[in-house]
C-alpha positions as CSV (number, residue, x, y, z in Angstrom):
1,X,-9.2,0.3,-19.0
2,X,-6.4,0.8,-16.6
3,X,-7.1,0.3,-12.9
4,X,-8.3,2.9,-10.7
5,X,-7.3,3.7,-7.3
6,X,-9.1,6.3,-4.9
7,X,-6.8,7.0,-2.3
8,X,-6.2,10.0,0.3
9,X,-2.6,10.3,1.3
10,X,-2.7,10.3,4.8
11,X,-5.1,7.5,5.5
12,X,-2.7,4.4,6.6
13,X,-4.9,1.8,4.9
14,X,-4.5,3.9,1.4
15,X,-0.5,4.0,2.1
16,X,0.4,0.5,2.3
17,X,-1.9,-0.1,-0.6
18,X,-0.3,2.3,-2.7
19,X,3.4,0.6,-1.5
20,X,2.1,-2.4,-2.3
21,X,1.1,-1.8,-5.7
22,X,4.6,0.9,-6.3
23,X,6.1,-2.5,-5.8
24,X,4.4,-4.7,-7.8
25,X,4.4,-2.5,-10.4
26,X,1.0,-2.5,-11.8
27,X,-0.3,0.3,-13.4
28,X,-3.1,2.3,-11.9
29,X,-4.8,5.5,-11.9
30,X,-4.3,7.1,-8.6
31,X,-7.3,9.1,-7.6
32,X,-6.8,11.3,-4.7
33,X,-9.7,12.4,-2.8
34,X,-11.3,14.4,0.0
35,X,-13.1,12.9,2.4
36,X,-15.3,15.1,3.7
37,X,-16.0,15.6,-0.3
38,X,-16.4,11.7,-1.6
39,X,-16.6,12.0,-5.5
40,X,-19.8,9.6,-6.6
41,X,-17.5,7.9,-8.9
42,X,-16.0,6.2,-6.0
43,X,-19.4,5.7,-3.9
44,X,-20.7,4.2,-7.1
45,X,-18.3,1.4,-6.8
46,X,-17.7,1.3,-2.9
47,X,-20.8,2.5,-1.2
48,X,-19.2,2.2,1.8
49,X,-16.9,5.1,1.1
50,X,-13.8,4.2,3.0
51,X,-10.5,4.3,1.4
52,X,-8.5,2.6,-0.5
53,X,-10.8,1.4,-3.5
54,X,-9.3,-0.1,-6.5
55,X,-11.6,-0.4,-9.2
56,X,-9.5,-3.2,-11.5
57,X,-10.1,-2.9,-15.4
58,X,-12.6,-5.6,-15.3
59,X,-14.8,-3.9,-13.2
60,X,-14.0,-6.0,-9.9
61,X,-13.6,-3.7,-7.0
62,X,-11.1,-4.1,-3.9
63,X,-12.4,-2.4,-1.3
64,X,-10.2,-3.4,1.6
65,X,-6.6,-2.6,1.7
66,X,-5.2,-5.8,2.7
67,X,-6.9,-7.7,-0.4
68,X,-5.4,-4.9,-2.7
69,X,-1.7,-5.3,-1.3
70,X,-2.3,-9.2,-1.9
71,X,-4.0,-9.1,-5.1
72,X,-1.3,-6.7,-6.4
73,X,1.7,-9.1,-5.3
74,X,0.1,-11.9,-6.1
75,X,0.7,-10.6,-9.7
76,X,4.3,-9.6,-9.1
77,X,6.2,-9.4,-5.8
78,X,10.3,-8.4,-6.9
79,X,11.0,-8.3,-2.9
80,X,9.3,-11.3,-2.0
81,X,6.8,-9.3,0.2
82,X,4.3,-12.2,0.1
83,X,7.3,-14.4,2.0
84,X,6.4,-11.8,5.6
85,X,2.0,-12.0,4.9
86,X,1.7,-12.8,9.1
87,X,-2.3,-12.7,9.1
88,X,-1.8,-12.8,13.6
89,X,0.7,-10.1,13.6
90,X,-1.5,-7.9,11.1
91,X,-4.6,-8.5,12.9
92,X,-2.9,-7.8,16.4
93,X,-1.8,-3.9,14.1
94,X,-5.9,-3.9,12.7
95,X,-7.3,-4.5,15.8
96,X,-6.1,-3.7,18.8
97,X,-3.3,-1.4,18.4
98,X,-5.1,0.1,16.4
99,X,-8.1,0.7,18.8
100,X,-5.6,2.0,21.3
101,X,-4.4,4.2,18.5
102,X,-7.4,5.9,17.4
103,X,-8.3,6.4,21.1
104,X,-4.8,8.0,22.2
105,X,-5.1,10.1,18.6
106,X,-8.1,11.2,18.9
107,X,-9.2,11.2,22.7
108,X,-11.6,14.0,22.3
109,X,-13.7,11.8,19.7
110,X,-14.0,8.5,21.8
111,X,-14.3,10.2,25.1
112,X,-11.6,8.3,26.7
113,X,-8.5,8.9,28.4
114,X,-5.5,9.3,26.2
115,X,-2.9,8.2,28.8
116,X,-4.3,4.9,29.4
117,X,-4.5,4.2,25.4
118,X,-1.1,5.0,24.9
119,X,0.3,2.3,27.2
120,X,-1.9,-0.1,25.8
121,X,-0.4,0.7,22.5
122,X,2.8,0.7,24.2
123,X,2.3,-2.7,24.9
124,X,2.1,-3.8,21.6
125,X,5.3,-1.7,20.6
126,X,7.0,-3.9,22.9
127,X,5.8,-6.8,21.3
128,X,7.2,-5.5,18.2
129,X,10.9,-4.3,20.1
130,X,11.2,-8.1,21.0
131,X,10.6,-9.6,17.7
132,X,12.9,-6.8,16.0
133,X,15.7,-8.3,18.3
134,X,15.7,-10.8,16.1
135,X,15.7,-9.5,12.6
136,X,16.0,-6.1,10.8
137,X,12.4,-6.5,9.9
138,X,9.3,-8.3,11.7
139,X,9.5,-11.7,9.5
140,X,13.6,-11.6,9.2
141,X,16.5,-9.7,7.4
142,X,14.1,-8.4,4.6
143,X,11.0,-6.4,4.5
144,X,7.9,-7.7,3.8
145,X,4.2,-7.2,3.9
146,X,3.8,-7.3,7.7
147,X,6.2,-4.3,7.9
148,X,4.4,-2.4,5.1
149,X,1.5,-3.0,6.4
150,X,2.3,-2.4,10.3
151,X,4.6,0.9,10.0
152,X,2.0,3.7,8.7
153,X,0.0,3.3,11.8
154,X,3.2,3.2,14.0
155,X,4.1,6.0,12.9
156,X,0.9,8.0,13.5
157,X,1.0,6.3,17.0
158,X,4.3,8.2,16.6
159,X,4.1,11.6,15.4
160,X,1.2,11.9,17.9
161,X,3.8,13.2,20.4
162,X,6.9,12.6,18.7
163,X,9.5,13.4,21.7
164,X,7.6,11.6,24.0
165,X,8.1,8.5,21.9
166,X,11.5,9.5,20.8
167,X,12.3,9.1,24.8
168,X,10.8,5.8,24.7
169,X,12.7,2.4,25.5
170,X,12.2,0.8,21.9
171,X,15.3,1.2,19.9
172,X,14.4,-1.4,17.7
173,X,11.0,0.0,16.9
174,X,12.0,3.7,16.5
175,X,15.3,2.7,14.0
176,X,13.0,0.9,12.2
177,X,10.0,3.0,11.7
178,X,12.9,5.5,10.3
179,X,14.4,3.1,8.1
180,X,10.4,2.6,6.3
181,X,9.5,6.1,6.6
182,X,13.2,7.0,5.0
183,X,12.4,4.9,2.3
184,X,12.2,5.5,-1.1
185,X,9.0,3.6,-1.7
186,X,7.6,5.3,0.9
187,X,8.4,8.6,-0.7
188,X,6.7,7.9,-4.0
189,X,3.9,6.4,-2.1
190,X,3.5,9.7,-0.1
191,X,3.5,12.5,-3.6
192,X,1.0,14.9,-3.1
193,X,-1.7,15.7,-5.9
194,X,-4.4,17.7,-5.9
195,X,-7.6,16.3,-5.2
196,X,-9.5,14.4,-8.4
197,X,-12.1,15.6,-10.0
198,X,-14.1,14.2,-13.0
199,X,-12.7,15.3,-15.8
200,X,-9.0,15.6,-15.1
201,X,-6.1,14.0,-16.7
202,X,-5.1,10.2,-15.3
203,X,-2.1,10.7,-13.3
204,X,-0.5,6.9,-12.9
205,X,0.8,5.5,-9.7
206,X,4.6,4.9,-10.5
207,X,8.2,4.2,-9.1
């Protein structure tokens, strides 16, 4: 059985799982769904019903996104992505920014005041303009998994208000959230497909 991934293309957890595994090269089933309309082949296996879920072909299930990308390269990592795996930067993205982000995003939601979210979040962008002063990518000259795993929520943070953060005093940040969302990887990872439904034929996650 080949792998099985239930994904939905905009979630930032499911895209750097789906980069991960593009890069590894492993063959998988990509499932997209809707999720305000969960299939019950994917809350059989994950009744927790977040995405990504990968469903390997011995009937394991990866249910969090970071143990996919690492699973994945543990198996086969061309670009060394493994060499960049900083667990304190990726839990300062997970947790905090990312707090800051979903209250900025979605202000309405959380009751809180956008404005003060966003230069929290700010803060941590800084964070990131200091240590891309010393390398094209956050762990040196080549990117790795913290990038991967960092930029899909930087740049929802982004496209939130994208001139205000265009204006903002992070050059470093902003070329290289362009360089990762320019990329091809990125591209493939971002194909759209209709949503799965039992019954349809495998579509396979590919480069």
């Amino acid at each position: 059985m080949t792998a099985i991934l239930y994904s939905f293309r905009r979630c930032p957890y499911a895209m750097r799982a789906r980069m991960a595994l593009l890069v590894s090269g492993q063959a998988v089933e990509l499932r997209e769904i809707l999720l305000r309309d969960k299939p019950a082949a994917m809350l059989a296996v994950s009744p927790k019903g977040t995405v990504p879920v990968l469903l390997l072909s011995d009937g394991r299930v990866l249910d969090e996104s970071l143990d996919i990308m690492r699973w994945a390269l543990a198996r086969h990592d061309p670009e060394d992505w493994l060499a960049g795996d900083d667990a304190m930067l990726i839990a300062g993205n997970d947790g905090p920014f990312k707090a800051h982000l979903d209250r900025y995003k979605y202000a309405s939601r959380h009751g809180s005041d956008p404005l003060v979210h966003r230069e929290q979040a700010m803060g941590w962008l800084r964070t990131l303009e200091a240590r891309l002063e010393k390398g094209r990518y956050l762990c040196g000259a080549r990117r790795s998994l913290a990038d991967m795993a960092l930029f899909p929520f930087v740049r929802q943070f982004a496209a939130t208000a994208p001139d205000w953060f265009a204006a903002q005093p992070v050059p470093k940040v902003q070329g290289w959230l362009a360089d990762l969302v320019g990329s091809e990887i990125f591209a493939r990872a971002m194909v759209r497909l209709a949503p799965w439904r039992e019954g349809h034929a495998p579509i396979l996650l590919r480069l």
